[in-house]
C-alpha positions as CSV (number, residue, x, y, z in Angstrom):
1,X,-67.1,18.2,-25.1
2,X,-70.0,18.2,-27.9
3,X,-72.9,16.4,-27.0
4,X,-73.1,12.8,-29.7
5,X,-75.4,12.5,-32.5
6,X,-76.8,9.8,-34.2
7,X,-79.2,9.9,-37.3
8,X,-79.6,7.1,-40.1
9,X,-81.3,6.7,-43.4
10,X,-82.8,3.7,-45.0
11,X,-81.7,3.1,-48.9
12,X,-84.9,2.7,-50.2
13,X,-84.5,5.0,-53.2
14,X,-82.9,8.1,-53.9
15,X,-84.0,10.9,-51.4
16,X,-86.2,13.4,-51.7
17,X,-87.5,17.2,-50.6
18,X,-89.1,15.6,-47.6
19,X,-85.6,13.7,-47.0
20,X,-84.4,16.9,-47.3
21,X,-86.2,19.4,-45.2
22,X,-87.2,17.0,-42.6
23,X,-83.4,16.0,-42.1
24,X,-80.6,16.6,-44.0
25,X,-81.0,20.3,-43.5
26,X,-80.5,19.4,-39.5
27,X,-77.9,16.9,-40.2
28,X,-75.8,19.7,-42.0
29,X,-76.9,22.7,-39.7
30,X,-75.7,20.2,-36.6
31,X,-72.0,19.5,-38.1
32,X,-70.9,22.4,-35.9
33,X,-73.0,21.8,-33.0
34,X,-72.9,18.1,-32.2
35,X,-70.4,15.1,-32.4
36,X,-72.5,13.9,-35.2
37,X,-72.6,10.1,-36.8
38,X,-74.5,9.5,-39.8
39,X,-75.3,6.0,-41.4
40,X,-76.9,4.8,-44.0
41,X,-79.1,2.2,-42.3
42,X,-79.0,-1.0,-45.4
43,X,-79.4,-3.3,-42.8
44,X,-83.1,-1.7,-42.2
45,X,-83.6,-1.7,-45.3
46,X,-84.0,-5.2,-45.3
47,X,-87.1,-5.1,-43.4
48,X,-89.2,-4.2,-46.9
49,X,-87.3,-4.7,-49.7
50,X,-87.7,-8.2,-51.1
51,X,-85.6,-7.8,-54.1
52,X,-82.0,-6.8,-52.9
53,X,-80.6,-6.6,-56.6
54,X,-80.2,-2.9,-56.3
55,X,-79.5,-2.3,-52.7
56,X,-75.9,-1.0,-53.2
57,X,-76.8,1.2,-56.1
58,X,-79.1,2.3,-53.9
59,X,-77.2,2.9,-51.0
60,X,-74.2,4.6,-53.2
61,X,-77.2,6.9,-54.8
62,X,-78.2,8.0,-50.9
63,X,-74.8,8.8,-50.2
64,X,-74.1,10.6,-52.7
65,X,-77.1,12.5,-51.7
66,X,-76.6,13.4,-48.3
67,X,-73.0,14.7,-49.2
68,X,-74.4,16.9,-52.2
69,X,-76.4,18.3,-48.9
70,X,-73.3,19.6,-47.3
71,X,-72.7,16.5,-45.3
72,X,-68.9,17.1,-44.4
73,X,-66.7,14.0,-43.8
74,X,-64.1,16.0,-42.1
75,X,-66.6,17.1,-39.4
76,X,-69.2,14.2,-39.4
77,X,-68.8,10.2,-39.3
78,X,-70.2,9.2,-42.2
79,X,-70.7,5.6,-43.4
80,X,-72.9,2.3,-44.3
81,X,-74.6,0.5,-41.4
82,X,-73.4,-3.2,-42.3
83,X,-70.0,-2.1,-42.6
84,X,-69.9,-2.1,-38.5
85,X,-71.1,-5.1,-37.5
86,X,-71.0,-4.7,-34.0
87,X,-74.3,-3.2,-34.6
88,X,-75.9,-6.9,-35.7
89,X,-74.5,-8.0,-32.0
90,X,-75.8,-5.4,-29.9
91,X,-79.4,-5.6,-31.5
92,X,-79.0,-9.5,-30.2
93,X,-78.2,-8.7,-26.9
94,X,-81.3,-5.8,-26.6
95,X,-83.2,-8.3,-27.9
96,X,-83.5,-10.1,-24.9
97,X,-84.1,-7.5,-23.1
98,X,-87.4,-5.9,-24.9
99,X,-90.6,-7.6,-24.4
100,X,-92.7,-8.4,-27.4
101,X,-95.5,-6.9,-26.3
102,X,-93.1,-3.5,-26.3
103,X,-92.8,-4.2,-30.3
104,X,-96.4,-4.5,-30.7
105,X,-97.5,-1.5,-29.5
106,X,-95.6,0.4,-31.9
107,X,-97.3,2.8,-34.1
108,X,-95.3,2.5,-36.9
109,X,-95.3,-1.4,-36.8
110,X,-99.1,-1.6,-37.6
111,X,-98.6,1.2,-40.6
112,X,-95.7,-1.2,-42.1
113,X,-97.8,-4.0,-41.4
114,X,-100.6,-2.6,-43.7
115,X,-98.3,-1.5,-46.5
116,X,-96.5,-5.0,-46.2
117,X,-99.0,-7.8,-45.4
118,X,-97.6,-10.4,-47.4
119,X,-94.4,-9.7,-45.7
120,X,-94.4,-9.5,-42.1
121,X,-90.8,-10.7,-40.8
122,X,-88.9,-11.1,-37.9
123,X,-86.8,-8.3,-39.2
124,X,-90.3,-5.9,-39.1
125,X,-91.4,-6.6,-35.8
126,X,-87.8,-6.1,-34.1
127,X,-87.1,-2.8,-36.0
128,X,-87.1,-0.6,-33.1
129,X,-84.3,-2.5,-31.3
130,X,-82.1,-2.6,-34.6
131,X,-82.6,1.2,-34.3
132,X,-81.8,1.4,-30.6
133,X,-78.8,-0.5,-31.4
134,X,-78.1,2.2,-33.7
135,X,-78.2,4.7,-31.5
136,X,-77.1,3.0,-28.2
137,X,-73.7,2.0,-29.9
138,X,-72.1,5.0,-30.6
139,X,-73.6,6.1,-27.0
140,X,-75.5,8.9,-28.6
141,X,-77.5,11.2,-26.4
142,X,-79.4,13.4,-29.0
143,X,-81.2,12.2,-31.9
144,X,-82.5,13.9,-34.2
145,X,-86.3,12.6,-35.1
146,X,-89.7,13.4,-36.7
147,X,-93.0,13.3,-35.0
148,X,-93.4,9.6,-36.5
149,X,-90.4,8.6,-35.0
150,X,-91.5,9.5,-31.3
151,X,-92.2,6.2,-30.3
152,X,-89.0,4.8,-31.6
153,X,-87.2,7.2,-29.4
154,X,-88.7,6.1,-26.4
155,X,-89.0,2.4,-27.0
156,X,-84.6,3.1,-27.0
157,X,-84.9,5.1,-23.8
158,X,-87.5,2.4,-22.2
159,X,-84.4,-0.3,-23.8
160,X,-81.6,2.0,-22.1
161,X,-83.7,1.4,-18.3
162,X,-83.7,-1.7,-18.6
163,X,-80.7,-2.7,-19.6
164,X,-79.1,-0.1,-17.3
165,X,-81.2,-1.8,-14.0
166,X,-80.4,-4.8,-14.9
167,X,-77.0,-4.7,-15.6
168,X,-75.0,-1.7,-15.4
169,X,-74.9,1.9,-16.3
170,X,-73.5,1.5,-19.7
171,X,-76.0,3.6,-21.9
172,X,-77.0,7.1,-21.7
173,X,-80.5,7.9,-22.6
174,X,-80.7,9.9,-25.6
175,X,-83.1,12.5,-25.9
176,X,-85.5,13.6,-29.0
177,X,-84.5,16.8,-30.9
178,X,-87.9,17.6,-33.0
179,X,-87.2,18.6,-36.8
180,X,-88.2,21.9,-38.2
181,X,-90.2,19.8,-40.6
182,X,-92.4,16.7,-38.8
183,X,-94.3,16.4,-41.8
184,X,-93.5,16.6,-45.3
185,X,-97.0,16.0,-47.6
186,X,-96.1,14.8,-50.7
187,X,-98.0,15.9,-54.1
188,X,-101.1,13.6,-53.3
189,X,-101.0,15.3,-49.7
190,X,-100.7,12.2,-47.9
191,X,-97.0,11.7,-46.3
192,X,-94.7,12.0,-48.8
193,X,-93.3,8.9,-49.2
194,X,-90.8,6.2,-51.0
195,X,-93.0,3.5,-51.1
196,X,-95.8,5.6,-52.7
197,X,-94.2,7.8,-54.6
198,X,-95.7,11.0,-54.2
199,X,-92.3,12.5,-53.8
200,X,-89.9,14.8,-55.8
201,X,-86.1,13.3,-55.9
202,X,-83.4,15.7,-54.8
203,X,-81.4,14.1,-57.8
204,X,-84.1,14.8,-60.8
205,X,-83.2,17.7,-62.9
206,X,-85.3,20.7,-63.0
207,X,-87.4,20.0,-65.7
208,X,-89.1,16.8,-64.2
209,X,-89.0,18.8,-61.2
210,X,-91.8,21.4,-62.8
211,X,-93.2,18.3,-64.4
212,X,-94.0,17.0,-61.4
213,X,-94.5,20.0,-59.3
214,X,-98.2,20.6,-62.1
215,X,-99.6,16.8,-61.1
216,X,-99.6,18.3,-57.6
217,X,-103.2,18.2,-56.1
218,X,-104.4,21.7,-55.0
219,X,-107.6,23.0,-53.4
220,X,-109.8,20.1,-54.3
221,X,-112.6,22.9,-54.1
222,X,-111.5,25.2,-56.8
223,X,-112.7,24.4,-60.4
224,X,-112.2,27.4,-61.7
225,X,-109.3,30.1,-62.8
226,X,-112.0,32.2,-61.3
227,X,-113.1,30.7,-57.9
228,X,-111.3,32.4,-55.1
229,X,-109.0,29.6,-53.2
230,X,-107.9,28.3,-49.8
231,X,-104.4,28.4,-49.2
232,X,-104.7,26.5,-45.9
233,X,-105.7,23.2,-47.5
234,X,-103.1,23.3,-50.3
235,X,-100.7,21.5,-50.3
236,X,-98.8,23.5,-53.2
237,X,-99.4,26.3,-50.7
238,X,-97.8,24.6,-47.7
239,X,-94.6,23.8,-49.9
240,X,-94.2,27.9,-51.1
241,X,-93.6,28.2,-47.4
242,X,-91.0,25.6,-47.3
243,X,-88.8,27.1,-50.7
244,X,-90.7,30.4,-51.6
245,X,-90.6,31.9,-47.5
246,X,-90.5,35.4,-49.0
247,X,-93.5,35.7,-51.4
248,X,-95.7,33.1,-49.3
249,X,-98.0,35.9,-47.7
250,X,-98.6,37.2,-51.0
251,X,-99.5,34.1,-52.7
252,X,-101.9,33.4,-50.0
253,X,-103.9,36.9,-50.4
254,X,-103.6,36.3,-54.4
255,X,-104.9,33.1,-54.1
256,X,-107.8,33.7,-52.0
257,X,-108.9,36.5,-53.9
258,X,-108.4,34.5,-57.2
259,X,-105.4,36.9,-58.5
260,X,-103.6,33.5,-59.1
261,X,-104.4,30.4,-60.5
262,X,-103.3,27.4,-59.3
263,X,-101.2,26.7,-62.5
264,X,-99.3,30.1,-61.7
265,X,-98.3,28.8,-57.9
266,X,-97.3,25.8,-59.4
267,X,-94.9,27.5,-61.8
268,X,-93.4,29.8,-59.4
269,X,-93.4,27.2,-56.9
270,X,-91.5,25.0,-59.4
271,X,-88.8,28.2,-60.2
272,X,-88.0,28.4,-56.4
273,X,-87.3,25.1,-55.4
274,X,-85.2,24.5,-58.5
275,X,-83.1,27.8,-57.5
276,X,-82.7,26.2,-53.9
277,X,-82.1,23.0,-55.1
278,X,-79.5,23.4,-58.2
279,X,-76.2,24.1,-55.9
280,X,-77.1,20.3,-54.1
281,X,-77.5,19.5,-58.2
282,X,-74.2,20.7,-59.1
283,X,-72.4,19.1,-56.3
284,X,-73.6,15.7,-56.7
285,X,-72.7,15.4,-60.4
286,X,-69.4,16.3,-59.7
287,X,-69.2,13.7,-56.9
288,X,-70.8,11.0,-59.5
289,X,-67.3,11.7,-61.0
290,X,-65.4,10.5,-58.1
291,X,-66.4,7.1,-57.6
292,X,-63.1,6.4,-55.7
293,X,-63.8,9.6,-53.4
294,X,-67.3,8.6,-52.5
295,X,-65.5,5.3,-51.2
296,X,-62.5,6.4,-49.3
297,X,-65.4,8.1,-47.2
298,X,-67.5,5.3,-46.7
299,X,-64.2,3.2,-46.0
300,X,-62.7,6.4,-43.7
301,X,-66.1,7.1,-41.8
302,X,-66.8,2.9,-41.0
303,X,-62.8,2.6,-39.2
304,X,-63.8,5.9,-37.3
305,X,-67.4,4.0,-36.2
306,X,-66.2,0.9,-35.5
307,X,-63.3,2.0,-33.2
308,X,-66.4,3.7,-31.1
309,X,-68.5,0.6,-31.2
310,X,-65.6,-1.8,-30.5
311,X,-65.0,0.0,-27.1
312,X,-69.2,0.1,-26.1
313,X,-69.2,-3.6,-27.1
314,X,-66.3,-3.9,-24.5
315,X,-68.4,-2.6,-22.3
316,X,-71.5,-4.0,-23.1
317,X,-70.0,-7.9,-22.4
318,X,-68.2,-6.5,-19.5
319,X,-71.9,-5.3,-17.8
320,X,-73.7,-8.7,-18.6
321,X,-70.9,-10.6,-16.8
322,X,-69.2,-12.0,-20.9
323,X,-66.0,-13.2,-21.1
């Protein structure tokens, strides 16, 4: 029996290159490993967007997406979060079993909280146990995570104790499988993120690609064509290694010795990712031809969740004594 795996996406926007090497390259590389389920989380979502106008555009754009990837219905579960609502029942019943003081403490709570003053909802705070839900419904027991999403992880396992003690055994406690890529910096070099757009979409063509590849912020140090470089605080530098593996050793000496410019990474940079990138390209503008395709899975890949969650729900009331 393959072990279970559960990973979800938030429709927030299209996805990008730190979307991409930080998980859909897993998510495809699992298919054969792991019993995997993949959702796209709209019900998170929630949490931050305060205009919902474009949520299923966005969601339909994400999928599309992640099967471009190589995401293959026939070996994964692939579907939309709200479209099992079991989930929105589970995440009541952990609910009463996490202490607030358990939400608090959550890294990732204060960064939202910062980002999002003006809107700090119910929804925010009990994130972590809509994701445990997530996880704990399909009885998942690896899950694919970042380094940001550490805490997360164990907030589920610390959920998964409890509930366990309390009640019964119904839960296994799924363990963390780290990313290749923890940490994708965006072109600013912060955390390449959505909500600040420092990001390059999977889905742009490869013009705006370059485009946006020569905004990138390099060594902050070098002025000059002239002035020899640092490759270690580049950011540019650090994404050759991600798309340009082959030629990244070389780029490093040329920089440092000022052989290259900054302008002339950029470029090649820009050639290399759009080479790695086109197939994905090709793939998802034949799929925005099949509108009816794209929903068949969706449709297909929610019966096969639900049929798991309906039996852990069965479970679930059965353990806390439910009739």
């Amino acid at each position: 029996m393959k072990k279970r795996i559960f990973s979800g996406m938030r429709p927030t926007g299209r996805l990008h290159i730190g979307n991409y090497l930080g998980a859909l390259q897993n998510w495809v590389r699992m298919q054969d490993e792991y019993d995997c389920v993949y959702s796209v989380v709209d019900i998170h979502a929630l949490t931050s967007l305060e205009d919902t106008s474009a949520l299923g555009s966005l969601t339909h754009e994400m999928v599309l997406d992640i099967m471009a990837a190589g995401i293959d219905p026939q070996k994964s579960i692939l579907f939309v979060q709200s479209h099992v609502p079991e989930v929105t029942e589970l995440n009541t019943y952990l609910s009463m079993v996490t202490p607030l003081s358990w939400l608090l403490r959550v890294p990732t709570f204060k960064e939202k909280v910062k980002l999002q003053p003006h809107n700090v909802n119910y929804g925010l705070v009990g994130y972590p146990v809509l994701m445990a839900a997530d996880i704990l419904l399909y009885k998942a027991e690896v899950v694919p995570v970042g380094q940001d999403q550490i805490p997360h992880l164990e907030l589920t396992r610390e959920i998964v104790r409890r509930f366990n003690t309390r009640f019964n055994p119904v839960f296994p406690e799924p363990e963390g499988r780290l990313t290749s890529f923890p940490v994708v910096l965006g072109l600013d070099g912060e955390k390449m993120s959505k909500q600040t757009g420092n990001l390059i979409e999977l889905a742009i063509t490869a013009e705006q690609t370059a485009k946006k590849i020569m905004g990138a912020i390099t060594d902050p140090s070098r002025k000059y064509r002239s002035d020899p470089g640092n490759p270690d605080v580049c950011n540019v530098y650090r994404l050759h290694g991600y798309f340009n593996a082959a030629e990244v050793e070389e780029i490093a000496g040329k920089c440092r010795s000022a052989a290259i410019g900054c302008v002339d990474c950029k470029k090649r940079l820009a050639e290399r990712m759009n080479h790695e990138l086109e197939p994905i390209r090709v793939r998802r503008r034949e799929l925005e031809q099949k509108p009816e395709l794209v929903k068949l899975v969706l449709e297909e890949g929610a019966e096969k969740a639900r049929a798991i969650a309906r039996k852990t729900m069965s479970d679930v009331r059965l353990a806390m004594g439910m009739v």
